[in-house]
N, C-alpha and C positions, 0 to 999 in steps of 0.2 A: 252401356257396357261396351267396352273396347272390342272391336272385329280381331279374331287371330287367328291367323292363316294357320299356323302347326297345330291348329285341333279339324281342320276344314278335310272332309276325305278326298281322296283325287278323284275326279269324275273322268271313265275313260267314256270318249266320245270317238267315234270314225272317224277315218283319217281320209274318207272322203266317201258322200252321200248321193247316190241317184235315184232322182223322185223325191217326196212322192208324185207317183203320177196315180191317173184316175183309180178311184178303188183304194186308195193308199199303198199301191203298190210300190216300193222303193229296194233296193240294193244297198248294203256299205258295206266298205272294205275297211278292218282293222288292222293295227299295226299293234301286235305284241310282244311281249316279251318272255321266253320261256330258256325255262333252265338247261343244257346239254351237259351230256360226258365233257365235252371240252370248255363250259362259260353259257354264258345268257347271249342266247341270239335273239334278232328280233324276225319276226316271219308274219305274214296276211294269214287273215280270214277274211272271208264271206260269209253275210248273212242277207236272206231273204225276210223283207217282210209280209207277213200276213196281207189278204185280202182284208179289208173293214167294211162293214155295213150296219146299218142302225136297224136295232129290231124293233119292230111295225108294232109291236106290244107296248114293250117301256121305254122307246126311241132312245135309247141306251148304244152308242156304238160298241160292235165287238169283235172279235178276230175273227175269220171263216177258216177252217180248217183244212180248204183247199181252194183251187182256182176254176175261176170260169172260163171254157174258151175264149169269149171273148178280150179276158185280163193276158191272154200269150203274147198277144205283140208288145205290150210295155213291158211283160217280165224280160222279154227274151232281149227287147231294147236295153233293159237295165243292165242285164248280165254281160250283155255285149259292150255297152258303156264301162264297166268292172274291168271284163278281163282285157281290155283298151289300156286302163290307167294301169292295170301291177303286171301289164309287161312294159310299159313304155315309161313309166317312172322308178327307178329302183330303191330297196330298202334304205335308209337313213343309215350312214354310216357301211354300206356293202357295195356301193357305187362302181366300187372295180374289181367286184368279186362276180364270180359265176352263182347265178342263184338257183341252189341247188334246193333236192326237197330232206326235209327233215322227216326222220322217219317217228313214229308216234307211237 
């Protein structure tokens, strides 16, 4: 059967990924698109991800619900790496605008 792309769903991935590092700690920054009073802008997010570890039971990998001290120096490297790139690259398309905040 023939592959066709207008049934295929869009897959949104980050627009740029830090990590993972140890623990599967990692950082991404997204680039979306949402609706305003004035048109569709496009604006970042941030997301953290989970601590991973495999439980000793059913060696089963699975999120931990918070951090260990020892996991802050890659988060906060991660974070720092993030807010590096979405002040020093600007939105697609706002290149010479001031980037202001979108209120939510």
């Amino acid at each position: 059967m023939p592959h066709d792309k207008s049934t295929e769903k869009a897959v949104n991935r980050p627009e740029k990924k830090f990590g993972p590092y140890p623990g599967g700690i990692g950082v991404a920054v997204w680039l979306n698109t949402i609706e305003t009073d004035s048109g569709s802008r496009k604006v970042r997010s941030i997301s953290v991800a989970p601590r991973r570890y495999r439980d000793g039971k059913t060696g089963e990998w699975k999120d931990a619900p918070s951090y260990r001290p020892g996991d802050l120096p890659a988060l906060i490297f991660a974070l720092q790496q993030a807010q590096a790139f979405v002040i020093s690259e600007p939105i697609p398309g706002r290149e010479h605008e001031e980037d202001e905040e979108i209120p939510y």
